[in-house]
C-alpha positions as CSV (number, residue, x, y, z in Angstrom):
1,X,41.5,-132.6,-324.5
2,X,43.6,-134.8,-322.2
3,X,45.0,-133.3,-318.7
4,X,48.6,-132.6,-318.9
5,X,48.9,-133.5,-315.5
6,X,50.3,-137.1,-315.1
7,X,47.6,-139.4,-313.4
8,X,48.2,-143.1,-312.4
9,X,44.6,-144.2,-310.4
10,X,42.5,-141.8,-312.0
11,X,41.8,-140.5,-315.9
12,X,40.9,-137.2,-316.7
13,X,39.7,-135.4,-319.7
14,X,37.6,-132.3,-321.0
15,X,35.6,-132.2,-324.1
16,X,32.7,-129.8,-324.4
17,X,32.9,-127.7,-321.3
18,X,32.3,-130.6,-319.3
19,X,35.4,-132.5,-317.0
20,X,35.0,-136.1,-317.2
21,X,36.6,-137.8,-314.1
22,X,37.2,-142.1,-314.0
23,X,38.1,-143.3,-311.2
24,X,40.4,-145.8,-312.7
25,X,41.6,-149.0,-311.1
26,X,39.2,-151.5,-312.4
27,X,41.2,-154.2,-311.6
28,X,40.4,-153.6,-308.0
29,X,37.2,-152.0,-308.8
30,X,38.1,-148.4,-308.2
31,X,38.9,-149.0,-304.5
32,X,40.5,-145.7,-303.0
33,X,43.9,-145.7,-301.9
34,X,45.6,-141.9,-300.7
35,X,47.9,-142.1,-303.9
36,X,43.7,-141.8,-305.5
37,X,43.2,-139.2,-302.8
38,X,46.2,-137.0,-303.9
39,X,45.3,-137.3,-307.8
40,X,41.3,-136.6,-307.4
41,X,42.7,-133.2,-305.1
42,X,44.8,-132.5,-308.1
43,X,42.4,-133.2,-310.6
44,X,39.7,-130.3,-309.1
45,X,42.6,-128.0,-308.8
46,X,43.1,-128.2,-312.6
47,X,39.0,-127.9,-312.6
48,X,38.9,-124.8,-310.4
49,X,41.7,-123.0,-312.9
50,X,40.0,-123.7,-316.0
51,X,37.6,-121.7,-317.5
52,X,37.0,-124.6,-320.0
53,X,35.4,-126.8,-317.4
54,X,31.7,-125.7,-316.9
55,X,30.8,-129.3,-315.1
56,X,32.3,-132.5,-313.6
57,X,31.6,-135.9,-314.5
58,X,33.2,-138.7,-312.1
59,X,32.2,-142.0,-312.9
60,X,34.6,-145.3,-312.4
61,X,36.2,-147.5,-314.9
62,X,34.7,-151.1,-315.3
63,X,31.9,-152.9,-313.7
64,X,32.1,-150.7,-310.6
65,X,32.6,-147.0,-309.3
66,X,34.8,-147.7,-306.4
67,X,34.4,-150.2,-303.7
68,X,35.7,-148.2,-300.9
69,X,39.5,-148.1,-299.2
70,X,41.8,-150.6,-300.7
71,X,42.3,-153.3,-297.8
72,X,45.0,-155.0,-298.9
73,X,47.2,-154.4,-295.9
74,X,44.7,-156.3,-294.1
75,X,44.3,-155.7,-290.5
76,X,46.9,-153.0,-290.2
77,X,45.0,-150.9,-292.9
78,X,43.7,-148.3,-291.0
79,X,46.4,-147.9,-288.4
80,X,48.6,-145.3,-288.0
81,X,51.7,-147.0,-286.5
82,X,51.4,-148.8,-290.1
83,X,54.8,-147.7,-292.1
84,X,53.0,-148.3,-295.3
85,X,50.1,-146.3,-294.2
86,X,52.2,-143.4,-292.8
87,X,54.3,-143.3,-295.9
88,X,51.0,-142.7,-298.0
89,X,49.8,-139.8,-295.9
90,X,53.2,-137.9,-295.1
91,X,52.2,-135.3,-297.0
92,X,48.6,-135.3,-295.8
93,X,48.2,-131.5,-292.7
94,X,47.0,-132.4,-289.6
95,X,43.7,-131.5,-287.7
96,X,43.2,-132.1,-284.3
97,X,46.6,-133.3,-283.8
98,X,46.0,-136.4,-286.0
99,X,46.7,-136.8,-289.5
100,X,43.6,-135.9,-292.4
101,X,41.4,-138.5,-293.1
102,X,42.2,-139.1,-297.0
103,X,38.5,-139.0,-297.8
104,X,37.4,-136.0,-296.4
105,X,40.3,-134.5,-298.3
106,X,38.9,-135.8,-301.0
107,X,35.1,-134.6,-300.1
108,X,35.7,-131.1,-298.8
109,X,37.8,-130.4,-301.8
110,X,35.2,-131.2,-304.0
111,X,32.6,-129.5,-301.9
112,X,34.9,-126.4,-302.1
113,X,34.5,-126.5,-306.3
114,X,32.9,-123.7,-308.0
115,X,31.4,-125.7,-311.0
116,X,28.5,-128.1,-310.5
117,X,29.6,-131.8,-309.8
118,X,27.5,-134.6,-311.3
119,X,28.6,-138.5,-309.9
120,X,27.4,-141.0,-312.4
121,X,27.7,-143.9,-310.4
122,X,27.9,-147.2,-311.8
123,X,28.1,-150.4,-309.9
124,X,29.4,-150.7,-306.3
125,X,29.7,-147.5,-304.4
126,X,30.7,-148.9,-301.0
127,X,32.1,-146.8,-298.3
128,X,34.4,-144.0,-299.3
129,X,32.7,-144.8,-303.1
130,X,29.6,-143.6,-301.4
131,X,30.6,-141.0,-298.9
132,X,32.9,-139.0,-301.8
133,X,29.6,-138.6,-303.8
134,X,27.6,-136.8,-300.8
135,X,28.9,-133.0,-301.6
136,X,28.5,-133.7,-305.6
137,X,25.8,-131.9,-306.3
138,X,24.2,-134.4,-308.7
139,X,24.0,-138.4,-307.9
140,X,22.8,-140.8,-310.6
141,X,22.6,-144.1,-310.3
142,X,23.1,-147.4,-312.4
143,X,20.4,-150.1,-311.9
144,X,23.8,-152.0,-311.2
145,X,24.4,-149.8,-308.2
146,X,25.2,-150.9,-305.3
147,X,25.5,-148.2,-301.7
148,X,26.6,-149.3,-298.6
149,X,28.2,-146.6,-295.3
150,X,29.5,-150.2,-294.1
151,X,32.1,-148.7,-291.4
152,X,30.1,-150.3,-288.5
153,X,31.2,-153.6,-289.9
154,X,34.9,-152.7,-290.1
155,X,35.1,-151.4,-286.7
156,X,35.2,-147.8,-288.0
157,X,33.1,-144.2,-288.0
158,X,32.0,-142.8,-291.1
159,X,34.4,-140.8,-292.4
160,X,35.0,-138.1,-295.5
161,X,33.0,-135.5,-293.3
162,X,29.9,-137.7,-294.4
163,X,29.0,-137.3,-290.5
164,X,28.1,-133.3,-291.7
165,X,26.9,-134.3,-295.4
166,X,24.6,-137.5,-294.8
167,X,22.3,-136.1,-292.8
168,X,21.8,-133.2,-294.8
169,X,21.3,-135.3,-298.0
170,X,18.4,-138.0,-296.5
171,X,17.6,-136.5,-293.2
172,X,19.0,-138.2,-289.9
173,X,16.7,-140.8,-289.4
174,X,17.8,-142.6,-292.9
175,X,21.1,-141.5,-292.7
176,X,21.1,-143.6,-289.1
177,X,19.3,-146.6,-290.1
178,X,22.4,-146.6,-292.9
179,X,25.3,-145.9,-290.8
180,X,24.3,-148.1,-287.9
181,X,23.1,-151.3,-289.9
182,X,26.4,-151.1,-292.1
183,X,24.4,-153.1,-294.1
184,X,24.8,-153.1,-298.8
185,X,21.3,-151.9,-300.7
186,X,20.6,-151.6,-304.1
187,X,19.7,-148.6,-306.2
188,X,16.1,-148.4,-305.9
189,X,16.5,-148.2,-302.2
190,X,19.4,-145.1,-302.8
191,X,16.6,-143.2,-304.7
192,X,13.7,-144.0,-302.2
193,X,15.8,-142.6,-299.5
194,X,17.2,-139.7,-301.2
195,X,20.8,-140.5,-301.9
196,X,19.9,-140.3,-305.7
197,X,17.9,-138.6,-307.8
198,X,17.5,-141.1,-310.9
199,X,18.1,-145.0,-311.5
200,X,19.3,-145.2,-314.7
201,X,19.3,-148.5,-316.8
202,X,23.3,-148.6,-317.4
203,X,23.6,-148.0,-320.7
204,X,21.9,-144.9,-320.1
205,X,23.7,-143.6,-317.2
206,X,26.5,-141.6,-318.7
207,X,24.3,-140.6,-321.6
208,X,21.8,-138.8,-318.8
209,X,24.8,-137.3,-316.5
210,X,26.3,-135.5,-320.1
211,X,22.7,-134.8,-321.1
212,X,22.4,-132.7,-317.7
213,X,25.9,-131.3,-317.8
214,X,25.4,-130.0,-321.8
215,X,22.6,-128.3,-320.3
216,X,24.2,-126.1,-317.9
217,X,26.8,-125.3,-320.8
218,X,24.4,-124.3,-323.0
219,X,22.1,-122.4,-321.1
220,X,23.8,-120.9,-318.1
221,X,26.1,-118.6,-316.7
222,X,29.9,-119.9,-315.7
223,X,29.9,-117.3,-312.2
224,X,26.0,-117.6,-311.7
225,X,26.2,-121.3,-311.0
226,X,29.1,-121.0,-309.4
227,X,27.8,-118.1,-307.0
228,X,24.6,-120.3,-306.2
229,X,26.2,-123.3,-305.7
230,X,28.2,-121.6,-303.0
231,X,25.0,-120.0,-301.8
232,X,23.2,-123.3,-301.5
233,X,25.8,-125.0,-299.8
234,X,27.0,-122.7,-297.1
235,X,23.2,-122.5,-296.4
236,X,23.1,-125.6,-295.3
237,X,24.7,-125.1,-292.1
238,X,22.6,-121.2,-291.6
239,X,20.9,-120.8,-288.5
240,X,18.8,-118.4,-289.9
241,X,17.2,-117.2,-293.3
242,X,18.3,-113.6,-293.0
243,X,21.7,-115.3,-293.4
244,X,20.5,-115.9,-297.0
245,X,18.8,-113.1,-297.1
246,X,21.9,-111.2,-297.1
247,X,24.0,-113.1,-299.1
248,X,21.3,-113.1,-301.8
249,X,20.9,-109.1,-301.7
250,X,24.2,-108.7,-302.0
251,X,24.0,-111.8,-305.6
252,X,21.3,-109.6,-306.7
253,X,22.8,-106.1,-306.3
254,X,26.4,-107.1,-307.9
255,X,25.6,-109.4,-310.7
256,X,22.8,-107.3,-311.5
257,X,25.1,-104.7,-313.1
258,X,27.4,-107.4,-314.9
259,X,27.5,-108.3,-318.7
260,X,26.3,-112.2,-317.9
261,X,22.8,-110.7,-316.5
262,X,22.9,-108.2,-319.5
263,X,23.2,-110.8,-322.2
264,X,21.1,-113.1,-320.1
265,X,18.1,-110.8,-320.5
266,X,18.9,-109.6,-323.8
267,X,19.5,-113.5,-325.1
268,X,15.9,-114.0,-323.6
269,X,13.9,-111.2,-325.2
270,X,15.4,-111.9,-328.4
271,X,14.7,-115.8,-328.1
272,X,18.1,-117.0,-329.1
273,X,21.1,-119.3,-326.5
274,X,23.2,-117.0,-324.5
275,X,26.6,-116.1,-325.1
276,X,28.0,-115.1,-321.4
277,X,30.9,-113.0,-321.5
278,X,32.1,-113.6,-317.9
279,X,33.9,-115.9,-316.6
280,X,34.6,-117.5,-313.6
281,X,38.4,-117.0,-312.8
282,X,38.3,-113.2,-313.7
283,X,34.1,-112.5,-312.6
284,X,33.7,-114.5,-309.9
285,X,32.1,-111.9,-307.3
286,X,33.3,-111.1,-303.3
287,X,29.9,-112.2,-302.1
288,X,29.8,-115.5,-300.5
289,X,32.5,-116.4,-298.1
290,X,34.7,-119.5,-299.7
291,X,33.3,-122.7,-298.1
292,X,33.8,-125.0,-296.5
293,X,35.4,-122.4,-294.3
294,X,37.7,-123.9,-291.5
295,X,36.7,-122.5,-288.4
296,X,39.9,-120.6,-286.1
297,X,41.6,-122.9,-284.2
298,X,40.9,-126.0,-285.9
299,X,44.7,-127.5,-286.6
């Protein structure tokens, strides 16, 4: 099934429950540009709707899976008073008084998504590449693979909200050591310090994200997974476990009187794959706040 929403940087597709998205300017391998912004936002809309969609695949076309912000206006391509730049983000709401960084557009949309998010990344994931990953959910990598949070070099802070998400991924102290040398590593270093979970050989890498993603379709519930994932990422930024406490008492006491947890028990005693009923656009249960939740004020 192909998107009928008209996409020009990135492709998108569903087959099997699971939403395949390809970053898709190969020619300039992947890099992001606000027009890629605008389509990926879109693209997760479509995702959010669809009762289809279970999981998320993004992977890039070609040799790499995006190699940060297109820098083709050279010098000016971070400035404001650029007329190019300002065309590109006209359309982009303000906070703080300035315009929205595109990629944490980008990442906070994602990390609003109620289905699971797996990034299969690879070749070079370089800047934005690497910071859009941090709220996916799962990060493989390519042996290929190549990270770098290089904004030190460029004259810039990290951006996407990776200054929230980094830290939380690898703890502060690698996150740091990152950010502040600015400096490229390879894969096996990305899974040492935590920013992947596996290193795949490449011809295996897509293979092993749709291997994980067929097992969330086949096994699990559509509004439990997208309940917990909610729960586990709100969580993040709890000052205390009584929060979850709550939250969970309140999973437990409502879902516990739904027709997924019926059939999920029932499936289980008689030894045979669910069938959940529910689904996530008509279930999907008032428990957990919608997050990332904007704080008042913030404009």
């Amino acid at each position: 099934m192909t998107s009928t929403l008209s996409f020009t940087e990135i492709a998108y597709e569903v087959a099997d429950g699971v939403a395949t998205i390809t970053l898709d300017r190969p020619d300039r391998l992947n890099a992001f540009t606000g027009t890629m912004a605008k389509e990926l936002v879109a693209a997760f809309d479509e995702i959010d709707a669809d009762d289809a969609v279970r999981v998320v695949v993004v992977t890039g076309r070609g040799r790499g899976f995006c190699a940060g912000a297109d820098l083709g206006r050279g010098g000016a391509t971070f400035n404001a008073n650029d007329p190019e730049r300002a065309a590109e983000r006209k359309d982009f709401e303000k906070v703080g008084g300035v315009p929205r960084d595109g990629g944490g557009v980008v990442s906070l949309r994602i990390a609003a998504c109620l289905k699971p998010v797996i990034a299969a990344i690879n070749g070079p994931s370089v800047g934005i590449g690497a910071t859009m990953t941090l709220p996916m959910d799962i990060r493989l990598a390519a042996e290929s693979a190549k990270f770098g949070f290089v904004f030190s070099r460029r004259g810039l802070v990290p951006e996407a909200a990776s200054s929230w998400f980094l830290p939380r991924v690898v703890g502060i102290s690698q996150a740091m050591e990152w950010v502040a040398t600015g400096r490229v590593f390879k894969a096996d270093e990305a899974l040492a310090g935590g920013l992947v979970s596996k290193v795949l050989p490449d011809d295996e890498l897509l293979p092993a994200a749709y291997a994980i993603a067929k097992e969330i379709v086949d096994n699990t519930s559509a509004v439990s997974v997208a309940v917990s994932r909610q729960l586990l990422w709100s969580m993040l930024g709890a000052t205390t476990p009584w929060e979850a406490h709550r939250l969970d008492s309140n999973g437990i006491f409502t879902l516990g009187q739904g027709e997924d947890v019926k059939e999920g028990v029932t499936s289980f005693l008689e030894k045979r794959l669910p069938t959940f009923p529910d689904t996530v656009s008509k279930n999907y249960p008032d428990i957990v706040p919608p997050w990332p939740t904007r704080p008042e004020g913030m404009e």
